[in-house]
N, C-alpha and C positions, 0 to 999 in steps of 0.2 A: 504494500500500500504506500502510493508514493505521499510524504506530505510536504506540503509550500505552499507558504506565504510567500505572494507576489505583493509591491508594492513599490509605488513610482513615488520616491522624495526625491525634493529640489530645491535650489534657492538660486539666488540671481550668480555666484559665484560658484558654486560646487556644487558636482552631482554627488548626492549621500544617499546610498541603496542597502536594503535587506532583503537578505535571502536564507531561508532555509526551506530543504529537498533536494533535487537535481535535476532539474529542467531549465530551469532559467530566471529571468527576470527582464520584466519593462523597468526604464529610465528616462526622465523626459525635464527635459532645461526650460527652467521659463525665459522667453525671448528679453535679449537685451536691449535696450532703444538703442540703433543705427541698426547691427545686423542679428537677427536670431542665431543660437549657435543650435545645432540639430543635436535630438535623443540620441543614444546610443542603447544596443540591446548587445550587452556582455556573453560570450557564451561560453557555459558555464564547463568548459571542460578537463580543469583542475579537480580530481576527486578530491584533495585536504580542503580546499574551500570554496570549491563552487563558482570559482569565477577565474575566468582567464584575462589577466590584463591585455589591453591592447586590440582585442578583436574586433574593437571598430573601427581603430586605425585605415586610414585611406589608403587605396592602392595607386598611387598617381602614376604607378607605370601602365595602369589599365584604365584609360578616360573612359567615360560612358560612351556608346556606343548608338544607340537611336533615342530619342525622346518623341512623346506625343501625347500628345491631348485627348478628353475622354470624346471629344465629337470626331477626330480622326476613328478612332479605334471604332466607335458606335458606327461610322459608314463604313470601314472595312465587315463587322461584323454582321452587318443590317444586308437583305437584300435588297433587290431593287423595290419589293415593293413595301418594304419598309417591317419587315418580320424579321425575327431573328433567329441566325439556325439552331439546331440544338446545345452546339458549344463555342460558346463565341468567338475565344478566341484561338480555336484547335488550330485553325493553317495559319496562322501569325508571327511573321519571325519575332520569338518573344526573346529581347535583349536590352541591356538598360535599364530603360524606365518604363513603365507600363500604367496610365493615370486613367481611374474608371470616373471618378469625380472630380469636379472643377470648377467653385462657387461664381468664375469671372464668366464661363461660359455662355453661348445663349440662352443654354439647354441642358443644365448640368445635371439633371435628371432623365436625360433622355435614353438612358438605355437600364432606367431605375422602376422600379415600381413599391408608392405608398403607401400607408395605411395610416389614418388617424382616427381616434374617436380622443374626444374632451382633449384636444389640440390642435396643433399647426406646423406648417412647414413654411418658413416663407421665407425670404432674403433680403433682410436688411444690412443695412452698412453699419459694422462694425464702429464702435468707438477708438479701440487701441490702435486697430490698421488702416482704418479709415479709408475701407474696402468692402465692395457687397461682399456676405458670407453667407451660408446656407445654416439656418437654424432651424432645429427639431425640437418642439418642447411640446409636452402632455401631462398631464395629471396623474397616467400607468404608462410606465416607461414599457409594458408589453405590448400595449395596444396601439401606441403611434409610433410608425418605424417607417426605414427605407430600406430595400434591400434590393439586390442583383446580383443578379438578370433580372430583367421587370417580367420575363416568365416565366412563372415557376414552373415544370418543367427544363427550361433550360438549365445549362450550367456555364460557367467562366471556362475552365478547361487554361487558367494559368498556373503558370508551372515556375514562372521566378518565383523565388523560395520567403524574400524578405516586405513586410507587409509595413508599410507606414502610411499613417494617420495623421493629417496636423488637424487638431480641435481644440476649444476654447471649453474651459471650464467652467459654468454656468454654476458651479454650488449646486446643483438639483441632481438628484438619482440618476445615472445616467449605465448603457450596458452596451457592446458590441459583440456582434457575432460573428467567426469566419469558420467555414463546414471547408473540412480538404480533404481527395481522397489519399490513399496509401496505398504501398504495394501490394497489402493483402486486398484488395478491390473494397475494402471498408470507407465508409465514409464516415469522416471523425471531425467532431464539435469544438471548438478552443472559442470559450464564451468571458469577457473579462467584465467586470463591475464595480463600481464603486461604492456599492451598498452592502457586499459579502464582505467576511471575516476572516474565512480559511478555503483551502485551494484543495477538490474533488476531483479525483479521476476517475472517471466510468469509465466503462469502454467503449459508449460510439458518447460521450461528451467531458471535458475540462474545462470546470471551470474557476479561475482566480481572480482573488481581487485585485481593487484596481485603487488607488490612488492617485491622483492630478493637483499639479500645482494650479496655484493662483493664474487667471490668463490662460494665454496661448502654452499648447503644450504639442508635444513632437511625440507620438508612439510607432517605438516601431517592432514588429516582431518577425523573428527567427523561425518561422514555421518548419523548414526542415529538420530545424534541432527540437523545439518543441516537441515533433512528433514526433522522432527517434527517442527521444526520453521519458515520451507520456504513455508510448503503447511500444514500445522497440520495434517499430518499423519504419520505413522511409517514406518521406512527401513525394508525394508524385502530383500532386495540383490543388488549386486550391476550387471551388465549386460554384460558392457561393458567399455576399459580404452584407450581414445585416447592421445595418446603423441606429440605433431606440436615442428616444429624448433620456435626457435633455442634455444639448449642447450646439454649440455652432462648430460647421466642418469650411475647412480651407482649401482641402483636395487630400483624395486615398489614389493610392499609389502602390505599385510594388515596385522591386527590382530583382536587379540579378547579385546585389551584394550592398554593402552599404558605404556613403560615399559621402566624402567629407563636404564640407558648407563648400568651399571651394569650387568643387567639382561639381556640384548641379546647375542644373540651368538656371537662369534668372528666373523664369514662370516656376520654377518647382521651389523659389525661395519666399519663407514670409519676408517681406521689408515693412518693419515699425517706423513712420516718425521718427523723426529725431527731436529730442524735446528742445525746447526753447529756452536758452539760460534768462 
């Protein structure tokens, strides 16, 4: 019986993390005014303590390689007459960057499907970025949500392994969910929240808490290591990406590894203001 506490501390200088079990742990920086510095997700593959320094160090001998936006990818995915095949993105050269949401877009929900009762989804402009954002807020963090593929039947069928999230933490109950399969053709639940306690593994769901600093936060998770340590088996793709209230989202993203502030693109970076002496 695996046990871990997951939990994301932060403060404007230093990242401070706890962990106990062997799976891992989320980390996530609150943004600095001039440039955000990005979460880091440590992987935990020192048996004495559970963390391996350095593993999110940048590989600047390997630049990213393609970027694109969730309205590219939703017309490569999309036929012509506007349906979407069973897996989205199965013939995709998936490399780099891989963005399904994108609050600037026209349509940042368009390959999304919602669901609210006793809430909303709408996009307002942020105060700290002073940027439209895409806000989810309800009174049951179960019942108002986003998820995708907007059809359920379908699935994503992506296969980069590293999942990052930039969201603002709203103080309110807030829960995400990402469904991936494995080698053993299992489909397997990795569910994080910030209302749980202690961290559960079943065998087709994991779920841990979640902790968010003040503001914008950077989550990013290690799926293939996740999964090799929750069920010993290997990631083979991820499925499917549900989003519950309450919080505002900046863009979800995967890649192929993780990549220092430097190295992404300008649209895959938050920029804060810079305050006024």
């Amino acid at each position: 019986m695996l046990g871990l506490h997951l939990f994301l501390v932060c403060n404007e200088r230093s990242l401070i993390s706890s962990i106990w079990g062997t799976i891992g742990y989320l980390s996530a920086i609150k943004p600095k005014w001039k440039h955000p510095k990005e979460a880091h997700l440590y992987d935990p593959n020192d048996q004495n303590h559970g963390l391996r320094q350095g593993a999110h160090e940048s590989q600047s001998s390997s630049p990213f390689r393609s970027s694109a936006s969730t309205e590219d990818f939703a017309l490569i995915a999309g036929s012509l007459s506007g349906k979407l095949f069973g897996i989205m993105f199965k013939n995709t050269f998936q490399s780099g960057f891989l963005s399904i949401l994108y609050s600037l877009g026209s349509k940042p929900l368009q390959i999304w499907d919602k669901e609210v009762v006793n809430g909303q989804i709408k996009r307002p402009q942020d105060e700290d970025i002073h940027s439209n954002v895409l806000e989810i807020v309800g009174s049951n963090v179960q019942s108002t949500y986003i998820t995708c593929p907007a059809d359920p039947a379908a699935t994503l069928g992506i296969k980069l392994p590293f999942f990052i999230m930039v969201v603002k933490n709203l103080k309110k109950y807030f829960t995400f969910e990402i469904q991936i399969l494995d080698d053993k053709n299992v489909r397997r639940r990795f569910r994080a929240s910030n209302f749980q306690a202690v961290t559960r593994v079943k065998p087709f769901i994991c779920t841990m808490p979640l902790k968010l600093d003040d503001g914008w936060n950077n989550i990013q998770l290690n799926l293939a290591d996740f999964t090799r340590r929750a069920y010993g088996t290997n990631y083979v793709e991820t499925l499917r990406v549900q989003v519950h209230a309450n919080c505002r989202l900046r863009r979800i993203y995967f890649s192929d590894r993780l990549y220092s502030e430097e190295e992404l693109p300008p649209e895959f970076k938050l920029y804060l203001p810079t305050q006024k002496a």
